[in-house]
Biopython code that builds the backbone (N, CA, C, O; Angstrom):
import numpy as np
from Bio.PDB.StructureBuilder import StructureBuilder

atoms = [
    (1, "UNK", "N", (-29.687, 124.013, 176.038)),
    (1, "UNK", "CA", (-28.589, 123.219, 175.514)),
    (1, "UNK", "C", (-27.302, 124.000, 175.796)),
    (1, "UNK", "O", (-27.331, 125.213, 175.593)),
    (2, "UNK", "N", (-26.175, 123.429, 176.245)),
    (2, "UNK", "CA", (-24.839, 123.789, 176.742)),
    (2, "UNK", "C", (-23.780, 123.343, 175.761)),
    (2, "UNK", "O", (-23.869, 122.424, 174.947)),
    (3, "UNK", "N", (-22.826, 124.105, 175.966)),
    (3, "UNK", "CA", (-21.344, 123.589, 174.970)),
    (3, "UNK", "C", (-21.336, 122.591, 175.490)),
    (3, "UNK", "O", (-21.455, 121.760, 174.590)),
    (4, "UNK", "N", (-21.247, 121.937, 176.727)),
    (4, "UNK", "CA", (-20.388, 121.166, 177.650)),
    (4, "UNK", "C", (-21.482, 119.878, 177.452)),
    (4, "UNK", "O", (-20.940, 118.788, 177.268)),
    (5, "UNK", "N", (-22.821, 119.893, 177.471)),
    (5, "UNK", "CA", (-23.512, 119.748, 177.372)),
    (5, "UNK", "C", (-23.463, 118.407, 176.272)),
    (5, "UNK", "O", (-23.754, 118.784, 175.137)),
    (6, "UNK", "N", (-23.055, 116.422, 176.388)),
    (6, "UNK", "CA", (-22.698, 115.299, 175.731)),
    (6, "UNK", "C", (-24.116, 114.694, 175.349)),
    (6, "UNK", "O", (-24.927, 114.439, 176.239)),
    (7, "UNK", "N", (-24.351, 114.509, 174.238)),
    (7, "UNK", "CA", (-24.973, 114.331, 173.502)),
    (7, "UNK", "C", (-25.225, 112.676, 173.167)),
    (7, "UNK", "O", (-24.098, 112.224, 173.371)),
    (8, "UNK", "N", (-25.777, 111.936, 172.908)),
    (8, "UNK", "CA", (-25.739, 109.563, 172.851)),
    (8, "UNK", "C", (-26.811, 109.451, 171.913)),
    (8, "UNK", "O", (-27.895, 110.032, 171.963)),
    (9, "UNK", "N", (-26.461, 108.767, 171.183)),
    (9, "UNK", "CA", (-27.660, 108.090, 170.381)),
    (9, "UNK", "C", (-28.259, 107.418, 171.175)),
    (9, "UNK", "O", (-27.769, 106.873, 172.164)),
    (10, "UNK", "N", (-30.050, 107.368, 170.613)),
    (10, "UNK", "CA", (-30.915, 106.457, 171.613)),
    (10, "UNK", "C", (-31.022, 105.125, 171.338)),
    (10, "UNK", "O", (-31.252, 104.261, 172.184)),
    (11, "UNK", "N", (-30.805, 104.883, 169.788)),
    (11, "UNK", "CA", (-30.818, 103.731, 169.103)),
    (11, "UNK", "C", (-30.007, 103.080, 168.210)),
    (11, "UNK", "O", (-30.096, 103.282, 166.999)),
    (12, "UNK", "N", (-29.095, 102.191, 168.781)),
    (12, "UNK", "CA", (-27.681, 102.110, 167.678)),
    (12, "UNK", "C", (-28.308, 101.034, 166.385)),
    (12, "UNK", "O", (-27.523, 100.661, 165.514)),
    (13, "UNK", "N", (-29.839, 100.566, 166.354)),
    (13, "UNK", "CA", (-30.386, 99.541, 166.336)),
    (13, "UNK", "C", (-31.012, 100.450, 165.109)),
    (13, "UNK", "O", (-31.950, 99.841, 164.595)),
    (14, "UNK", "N", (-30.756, 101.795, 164.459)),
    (14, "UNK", "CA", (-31.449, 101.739, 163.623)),
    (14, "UNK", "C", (-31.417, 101.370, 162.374)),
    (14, "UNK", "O", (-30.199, 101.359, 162.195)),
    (15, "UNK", "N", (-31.819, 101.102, 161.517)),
    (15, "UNK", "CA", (-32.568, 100.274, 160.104)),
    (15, "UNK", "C", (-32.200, 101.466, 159.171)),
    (15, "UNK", "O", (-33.055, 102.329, 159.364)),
    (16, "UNK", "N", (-31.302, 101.884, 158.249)),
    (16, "UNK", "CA", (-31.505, 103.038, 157.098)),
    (16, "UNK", "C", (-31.929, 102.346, 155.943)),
    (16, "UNK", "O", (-32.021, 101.147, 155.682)),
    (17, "UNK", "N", (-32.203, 103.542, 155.212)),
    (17, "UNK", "CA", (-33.129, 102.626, 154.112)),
    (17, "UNK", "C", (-32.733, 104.314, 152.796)),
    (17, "UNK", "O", (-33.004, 105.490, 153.040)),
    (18, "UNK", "N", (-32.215, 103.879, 151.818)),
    (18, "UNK", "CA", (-31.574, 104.971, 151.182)),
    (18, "UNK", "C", (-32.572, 105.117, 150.150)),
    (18, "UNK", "O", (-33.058, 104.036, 149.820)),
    (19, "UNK", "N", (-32.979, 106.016, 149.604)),
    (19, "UNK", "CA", (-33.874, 106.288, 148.299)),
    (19, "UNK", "C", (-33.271, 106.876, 147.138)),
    (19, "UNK", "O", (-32.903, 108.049, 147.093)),
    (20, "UNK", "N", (-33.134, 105.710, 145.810)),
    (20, "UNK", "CA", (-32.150, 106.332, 144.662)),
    (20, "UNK", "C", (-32.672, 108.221, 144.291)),
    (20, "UNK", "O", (-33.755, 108.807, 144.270)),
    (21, "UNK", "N", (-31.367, 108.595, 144.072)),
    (21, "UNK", "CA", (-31.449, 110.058, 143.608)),
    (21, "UNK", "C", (-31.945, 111.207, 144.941)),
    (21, "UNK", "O", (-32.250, 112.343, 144.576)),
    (22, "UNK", "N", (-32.010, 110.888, 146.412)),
    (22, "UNK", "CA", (-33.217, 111.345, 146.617)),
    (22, "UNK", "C", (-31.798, 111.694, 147.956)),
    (22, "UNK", "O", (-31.133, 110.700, 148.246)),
    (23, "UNK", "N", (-31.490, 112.782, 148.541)),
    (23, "UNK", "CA", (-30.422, 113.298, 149.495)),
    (23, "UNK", "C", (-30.598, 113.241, 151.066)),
    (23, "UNK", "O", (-29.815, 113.529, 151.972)),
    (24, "UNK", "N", (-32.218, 112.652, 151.078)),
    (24, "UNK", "CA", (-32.980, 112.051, 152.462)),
    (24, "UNK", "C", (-32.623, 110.281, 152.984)),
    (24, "UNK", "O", (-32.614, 109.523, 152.014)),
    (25, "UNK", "N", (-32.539, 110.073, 153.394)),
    (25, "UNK", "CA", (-32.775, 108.637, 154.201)),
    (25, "UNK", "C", (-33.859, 108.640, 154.849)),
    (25, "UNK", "O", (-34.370, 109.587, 155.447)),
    (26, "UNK", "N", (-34.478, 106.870, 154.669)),
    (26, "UNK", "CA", (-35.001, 106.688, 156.008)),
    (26, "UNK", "C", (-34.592, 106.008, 157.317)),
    (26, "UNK", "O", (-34.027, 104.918, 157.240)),
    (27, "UNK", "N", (-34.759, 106.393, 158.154)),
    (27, "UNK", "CA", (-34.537, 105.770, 159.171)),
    (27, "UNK", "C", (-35.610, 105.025, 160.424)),
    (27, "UNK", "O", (-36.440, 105.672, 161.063)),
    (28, "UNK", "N", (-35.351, 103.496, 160.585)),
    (28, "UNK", "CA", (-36.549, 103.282, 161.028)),
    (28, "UNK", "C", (-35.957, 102.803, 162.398)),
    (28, "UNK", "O", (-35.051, 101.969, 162.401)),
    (29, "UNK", "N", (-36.379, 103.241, 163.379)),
    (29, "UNK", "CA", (-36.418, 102.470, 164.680)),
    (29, "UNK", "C", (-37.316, 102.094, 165.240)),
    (29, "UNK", "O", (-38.419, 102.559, 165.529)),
    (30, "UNK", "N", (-36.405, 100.483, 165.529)),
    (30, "UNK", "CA", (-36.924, 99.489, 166.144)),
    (30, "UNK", "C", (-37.856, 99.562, 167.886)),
    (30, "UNK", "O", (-38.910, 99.084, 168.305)),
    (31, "UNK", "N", (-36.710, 100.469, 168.506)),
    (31, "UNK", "CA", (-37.000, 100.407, 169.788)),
    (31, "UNK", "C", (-38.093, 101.384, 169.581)),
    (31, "UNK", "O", (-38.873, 100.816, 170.346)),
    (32, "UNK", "N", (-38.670, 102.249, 169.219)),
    (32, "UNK", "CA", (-39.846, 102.986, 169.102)),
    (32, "UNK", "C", (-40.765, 102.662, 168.146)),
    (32, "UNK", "O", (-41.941, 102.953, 168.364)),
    (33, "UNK", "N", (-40.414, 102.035, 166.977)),
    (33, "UNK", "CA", (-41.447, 101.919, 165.579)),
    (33, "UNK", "C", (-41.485, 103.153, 164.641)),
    (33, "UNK", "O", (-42.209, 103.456, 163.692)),
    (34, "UNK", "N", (-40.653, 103.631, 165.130)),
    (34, "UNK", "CA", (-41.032, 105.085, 164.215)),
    (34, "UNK", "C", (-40.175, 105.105, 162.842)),
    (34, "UNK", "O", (-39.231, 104.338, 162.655)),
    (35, "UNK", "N", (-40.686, 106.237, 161.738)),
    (35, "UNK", "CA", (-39.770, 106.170, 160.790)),
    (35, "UNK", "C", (-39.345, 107.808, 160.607)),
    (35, "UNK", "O", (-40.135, 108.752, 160.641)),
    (36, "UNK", "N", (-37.931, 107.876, 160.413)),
    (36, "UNK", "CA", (-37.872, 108.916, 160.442)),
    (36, "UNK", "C", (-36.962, 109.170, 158.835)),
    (36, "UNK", "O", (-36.136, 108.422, 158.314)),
    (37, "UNK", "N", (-37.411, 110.300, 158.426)),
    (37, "UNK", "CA", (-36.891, 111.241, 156.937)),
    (37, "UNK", "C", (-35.990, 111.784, 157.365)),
    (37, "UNK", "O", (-36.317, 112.539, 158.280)),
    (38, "UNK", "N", (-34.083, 111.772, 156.962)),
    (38, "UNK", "CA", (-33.355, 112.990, 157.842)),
    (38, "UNK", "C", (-32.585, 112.958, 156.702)),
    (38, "UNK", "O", (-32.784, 112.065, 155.878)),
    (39, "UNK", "N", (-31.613, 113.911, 156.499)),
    (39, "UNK", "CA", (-30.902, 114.196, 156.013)),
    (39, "UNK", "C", (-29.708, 113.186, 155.794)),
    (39, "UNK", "O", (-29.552, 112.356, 156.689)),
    (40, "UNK", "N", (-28.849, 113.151, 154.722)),
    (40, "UNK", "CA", (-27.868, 111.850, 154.239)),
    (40, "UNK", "C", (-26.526, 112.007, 155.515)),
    (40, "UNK", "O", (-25.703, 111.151, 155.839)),
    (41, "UNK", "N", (-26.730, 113.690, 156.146)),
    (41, "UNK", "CA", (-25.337, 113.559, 156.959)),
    (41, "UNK", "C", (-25.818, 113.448, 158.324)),
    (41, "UNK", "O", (-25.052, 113.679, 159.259)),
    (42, "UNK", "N", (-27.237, 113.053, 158.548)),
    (42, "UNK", "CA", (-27.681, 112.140, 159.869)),
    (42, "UNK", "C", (-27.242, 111.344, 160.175)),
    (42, "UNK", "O", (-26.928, 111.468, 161.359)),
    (43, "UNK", "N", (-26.830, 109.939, 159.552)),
    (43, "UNK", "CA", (-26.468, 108.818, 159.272)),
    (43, "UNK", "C", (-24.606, 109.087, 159.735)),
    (43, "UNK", "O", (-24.183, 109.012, 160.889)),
    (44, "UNK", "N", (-24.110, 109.268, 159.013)),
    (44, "UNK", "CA", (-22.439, 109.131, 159.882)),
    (44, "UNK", "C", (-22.810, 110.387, 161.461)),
    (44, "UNK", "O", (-22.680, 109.893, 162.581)),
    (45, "UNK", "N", (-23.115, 111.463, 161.380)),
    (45, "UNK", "CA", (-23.151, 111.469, 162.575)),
    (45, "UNK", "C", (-23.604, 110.689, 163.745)),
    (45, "UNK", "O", (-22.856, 110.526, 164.709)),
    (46, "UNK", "N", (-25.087, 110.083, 163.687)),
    (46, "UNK", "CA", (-25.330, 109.367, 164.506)),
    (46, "UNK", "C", (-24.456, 107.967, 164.612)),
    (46, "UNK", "O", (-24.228, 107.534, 165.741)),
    (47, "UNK", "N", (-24.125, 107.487, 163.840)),
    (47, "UNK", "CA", (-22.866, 106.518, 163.519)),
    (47, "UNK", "C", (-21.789, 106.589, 164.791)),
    (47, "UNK", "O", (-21.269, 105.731, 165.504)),
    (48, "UNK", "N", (-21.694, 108.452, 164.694)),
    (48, "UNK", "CA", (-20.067, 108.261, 165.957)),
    (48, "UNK", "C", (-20.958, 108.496, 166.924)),
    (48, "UNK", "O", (-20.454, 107.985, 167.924)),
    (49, "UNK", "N", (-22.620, 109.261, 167.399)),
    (49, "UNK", "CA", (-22.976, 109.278, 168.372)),
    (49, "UNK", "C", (-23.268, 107.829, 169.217)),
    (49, "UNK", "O", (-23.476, 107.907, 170.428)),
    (50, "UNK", "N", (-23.276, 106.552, 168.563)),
    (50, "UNK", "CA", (-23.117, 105.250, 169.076)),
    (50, "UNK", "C", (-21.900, 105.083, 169.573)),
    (50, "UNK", "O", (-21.733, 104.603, 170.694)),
    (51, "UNK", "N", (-21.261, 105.327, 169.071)),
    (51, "UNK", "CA", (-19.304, 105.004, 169.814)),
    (51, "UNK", "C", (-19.327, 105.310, 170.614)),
    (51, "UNK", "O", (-18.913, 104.536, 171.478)),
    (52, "UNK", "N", (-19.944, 107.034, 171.177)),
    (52, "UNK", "CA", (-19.727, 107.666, 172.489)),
    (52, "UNK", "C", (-19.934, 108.695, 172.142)),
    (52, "UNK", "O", (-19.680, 109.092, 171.005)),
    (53, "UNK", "N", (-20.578, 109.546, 173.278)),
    (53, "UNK", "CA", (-21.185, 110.877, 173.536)),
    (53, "UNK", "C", (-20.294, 111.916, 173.252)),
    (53, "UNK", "O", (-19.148, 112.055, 173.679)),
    (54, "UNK", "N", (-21.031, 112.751, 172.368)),
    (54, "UNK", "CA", (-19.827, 113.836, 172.065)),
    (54, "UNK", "C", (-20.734, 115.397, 172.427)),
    (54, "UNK", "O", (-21.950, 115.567, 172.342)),
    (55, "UNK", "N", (-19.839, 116.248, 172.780)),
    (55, "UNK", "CA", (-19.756, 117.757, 172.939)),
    (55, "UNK", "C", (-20.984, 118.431, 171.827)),
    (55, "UNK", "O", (-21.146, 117.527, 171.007)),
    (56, "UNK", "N", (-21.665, 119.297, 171.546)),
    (56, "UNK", "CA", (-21.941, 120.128, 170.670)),
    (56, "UNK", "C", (-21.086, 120.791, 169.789)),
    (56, "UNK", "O", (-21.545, 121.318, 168.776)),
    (57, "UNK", "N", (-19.694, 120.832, 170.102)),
    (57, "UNK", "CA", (-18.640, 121.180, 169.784)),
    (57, "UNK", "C", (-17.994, 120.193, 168.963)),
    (57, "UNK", "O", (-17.929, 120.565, 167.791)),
    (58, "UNK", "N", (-17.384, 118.810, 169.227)),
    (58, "UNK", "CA", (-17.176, 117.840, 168.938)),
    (58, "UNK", "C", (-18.293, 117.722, 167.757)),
    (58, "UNK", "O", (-17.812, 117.743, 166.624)),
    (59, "UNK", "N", (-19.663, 117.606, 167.841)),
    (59, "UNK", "CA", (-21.000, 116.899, 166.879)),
    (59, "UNK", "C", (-20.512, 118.543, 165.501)),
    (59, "UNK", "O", (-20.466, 118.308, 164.294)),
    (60, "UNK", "N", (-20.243, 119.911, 166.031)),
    (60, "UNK", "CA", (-20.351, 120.559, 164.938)),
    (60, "UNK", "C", (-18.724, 120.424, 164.382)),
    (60, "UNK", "O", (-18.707, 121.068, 163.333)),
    (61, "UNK", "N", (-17.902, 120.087, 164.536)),
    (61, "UNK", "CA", (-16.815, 119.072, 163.697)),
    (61, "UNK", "C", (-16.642, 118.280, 162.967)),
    (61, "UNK", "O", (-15.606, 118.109, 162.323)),
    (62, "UNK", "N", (-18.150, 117.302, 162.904)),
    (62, "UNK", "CA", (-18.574, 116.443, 162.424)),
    (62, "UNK", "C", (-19.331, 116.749, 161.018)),
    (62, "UNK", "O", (-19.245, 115.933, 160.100)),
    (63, "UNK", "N", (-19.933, 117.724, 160.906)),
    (63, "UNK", "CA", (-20.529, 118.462, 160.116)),
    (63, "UNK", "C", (-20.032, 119.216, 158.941)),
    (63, "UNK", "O", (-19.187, 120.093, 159.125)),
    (64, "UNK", "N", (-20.419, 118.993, 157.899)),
    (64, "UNK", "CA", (-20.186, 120.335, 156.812)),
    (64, "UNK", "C", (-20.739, 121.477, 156.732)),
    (64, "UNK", "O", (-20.515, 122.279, 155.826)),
    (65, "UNK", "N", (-21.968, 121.763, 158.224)),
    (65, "UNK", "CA", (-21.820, 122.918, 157.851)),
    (65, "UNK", "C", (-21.865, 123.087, 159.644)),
    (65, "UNK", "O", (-22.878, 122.681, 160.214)),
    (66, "UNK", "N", (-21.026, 123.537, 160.256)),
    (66, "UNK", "CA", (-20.481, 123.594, 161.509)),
    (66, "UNK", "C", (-21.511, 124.382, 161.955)),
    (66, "UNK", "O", (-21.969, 123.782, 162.928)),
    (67, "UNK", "N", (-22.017, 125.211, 161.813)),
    (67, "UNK", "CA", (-23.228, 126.727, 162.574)),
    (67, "UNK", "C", (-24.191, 125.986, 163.018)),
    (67, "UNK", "O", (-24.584, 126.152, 164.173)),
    (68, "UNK", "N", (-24.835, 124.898, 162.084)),
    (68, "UNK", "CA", (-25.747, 124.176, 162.454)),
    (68, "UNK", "C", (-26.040, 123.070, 163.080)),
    (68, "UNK", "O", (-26.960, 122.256, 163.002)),
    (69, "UNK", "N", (-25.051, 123.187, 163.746)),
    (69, "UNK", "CA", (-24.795, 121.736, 164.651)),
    (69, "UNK", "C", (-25.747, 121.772, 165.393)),
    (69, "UNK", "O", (-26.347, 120.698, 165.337)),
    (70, "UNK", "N", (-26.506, 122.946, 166.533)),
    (70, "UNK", "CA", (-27.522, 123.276, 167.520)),
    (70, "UNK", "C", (-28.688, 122.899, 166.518)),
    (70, "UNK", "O", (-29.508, 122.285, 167.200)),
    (71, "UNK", "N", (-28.956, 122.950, 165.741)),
    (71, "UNK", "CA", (-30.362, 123.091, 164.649)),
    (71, "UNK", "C", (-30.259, 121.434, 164.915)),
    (71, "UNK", "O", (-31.167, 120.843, 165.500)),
    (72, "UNK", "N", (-29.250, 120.856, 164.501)),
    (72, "UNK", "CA", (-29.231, 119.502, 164.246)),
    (72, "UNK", "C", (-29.674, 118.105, 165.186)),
    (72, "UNK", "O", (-30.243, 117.036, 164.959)),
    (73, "UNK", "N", (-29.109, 118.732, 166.274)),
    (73, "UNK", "CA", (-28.815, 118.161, 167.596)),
    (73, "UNK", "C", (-30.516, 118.716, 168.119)),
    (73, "UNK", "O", (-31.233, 117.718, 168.189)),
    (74, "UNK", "N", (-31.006, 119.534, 168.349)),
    (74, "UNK", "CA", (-32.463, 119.688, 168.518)),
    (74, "UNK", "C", (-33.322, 119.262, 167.527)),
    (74, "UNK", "O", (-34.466, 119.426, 167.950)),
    (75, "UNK", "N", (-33.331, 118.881, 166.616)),
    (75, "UNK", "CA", (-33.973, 117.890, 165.562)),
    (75, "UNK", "C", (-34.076, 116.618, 165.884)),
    (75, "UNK", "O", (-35.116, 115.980, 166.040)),
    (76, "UNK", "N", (-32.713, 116.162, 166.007)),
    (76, "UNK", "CA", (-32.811, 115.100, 166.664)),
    (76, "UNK", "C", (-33.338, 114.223, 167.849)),
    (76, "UNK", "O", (-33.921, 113.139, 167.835)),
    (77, "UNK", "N", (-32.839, 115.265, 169.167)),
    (77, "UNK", "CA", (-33.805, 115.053, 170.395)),
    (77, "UNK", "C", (-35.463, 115.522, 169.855)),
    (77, "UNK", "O", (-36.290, 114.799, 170.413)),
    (78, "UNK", "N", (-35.791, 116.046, 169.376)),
    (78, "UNK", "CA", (-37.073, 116.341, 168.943)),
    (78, "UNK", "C", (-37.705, 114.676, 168.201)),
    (78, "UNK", "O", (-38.861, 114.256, 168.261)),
    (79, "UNK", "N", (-36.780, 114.161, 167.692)),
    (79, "UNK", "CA", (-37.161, 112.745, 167.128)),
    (79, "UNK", "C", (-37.144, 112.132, 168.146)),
    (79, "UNK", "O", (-38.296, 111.707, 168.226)),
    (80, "UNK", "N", (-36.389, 111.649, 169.346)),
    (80, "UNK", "CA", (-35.957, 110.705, 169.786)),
    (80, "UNK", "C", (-35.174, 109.866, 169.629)),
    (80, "UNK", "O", (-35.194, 108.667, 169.904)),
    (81, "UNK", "N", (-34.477, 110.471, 169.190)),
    (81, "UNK", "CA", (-32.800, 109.668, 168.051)),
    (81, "UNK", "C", (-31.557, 110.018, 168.736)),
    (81, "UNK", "O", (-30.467, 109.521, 168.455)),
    (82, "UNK", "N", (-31.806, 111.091, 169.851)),
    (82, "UNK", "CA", (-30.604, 111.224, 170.689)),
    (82, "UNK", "C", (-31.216, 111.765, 172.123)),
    (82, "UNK", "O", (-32.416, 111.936, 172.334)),
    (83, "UNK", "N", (-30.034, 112.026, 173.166)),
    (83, "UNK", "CA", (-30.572, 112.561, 174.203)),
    (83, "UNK", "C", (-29.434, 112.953, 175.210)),
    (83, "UNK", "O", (-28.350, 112.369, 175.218)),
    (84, "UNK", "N", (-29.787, 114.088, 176.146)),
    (84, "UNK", "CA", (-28.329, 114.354, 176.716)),
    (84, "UNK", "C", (-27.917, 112.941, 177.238)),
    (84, "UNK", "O", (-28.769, 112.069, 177.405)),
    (85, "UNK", "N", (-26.686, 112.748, 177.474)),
    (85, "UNK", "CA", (-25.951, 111.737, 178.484)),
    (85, "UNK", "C", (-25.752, 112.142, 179.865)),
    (85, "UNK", "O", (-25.736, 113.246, 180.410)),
    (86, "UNK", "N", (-25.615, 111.041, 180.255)),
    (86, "UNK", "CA", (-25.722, 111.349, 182.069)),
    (86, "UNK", "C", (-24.459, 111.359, 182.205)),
    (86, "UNK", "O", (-23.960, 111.542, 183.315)),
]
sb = StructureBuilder()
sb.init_structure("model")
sb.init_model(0)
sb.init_chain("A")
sb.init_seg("    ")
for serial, (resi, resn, name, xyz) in enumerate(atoms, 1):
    if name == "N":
        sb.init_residue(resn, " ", resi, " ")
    sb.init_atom(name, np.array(xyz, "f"), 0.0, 1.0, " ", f" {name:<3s}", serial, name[0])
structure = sb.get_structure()
């Protein structure tokens, strides 16, 4: 993974599903079937990763806790919820 290195959601199509008291979401996509458990600040990030591909740099801006932007962004491609851009 690179600074330079633009980042796209795979699925702008996904389904959240919030659980009272509980700081997880689910998230279900359609185009795969899968359901995924992520964190509450998954959700607005992947939000601007639909608008358009952003930097590692740009995605840890996005974040409250900026260090972990790389942790985040490989979680994600690890789901199938994002992927580099061409």
């Amino acid at each position: 993974m690179t600074v330079a290195q633009r980042w796209r959601s795979v699925d702008p199509q996904l389904q959240w599903y919030e659980r009272p008291d509980e700081p997880e979401v689910l998230a279900f996509s359609p185009r795969s079937g899968s359901v995924h458990l992520l964190s509450s600040a998954a959700r607005p990030l992947l939000a601007e990763l639909d608008k358009s591909p952003r930097t590692l740099t740009e995605i840890a801006s996005l974040l409250a806790e900026p260090e972990a932007a790389a942790g985040v962004v490989e979680s994600l491609d690890e789901a199938g919820l994002v992927e580099p851009a061409p």
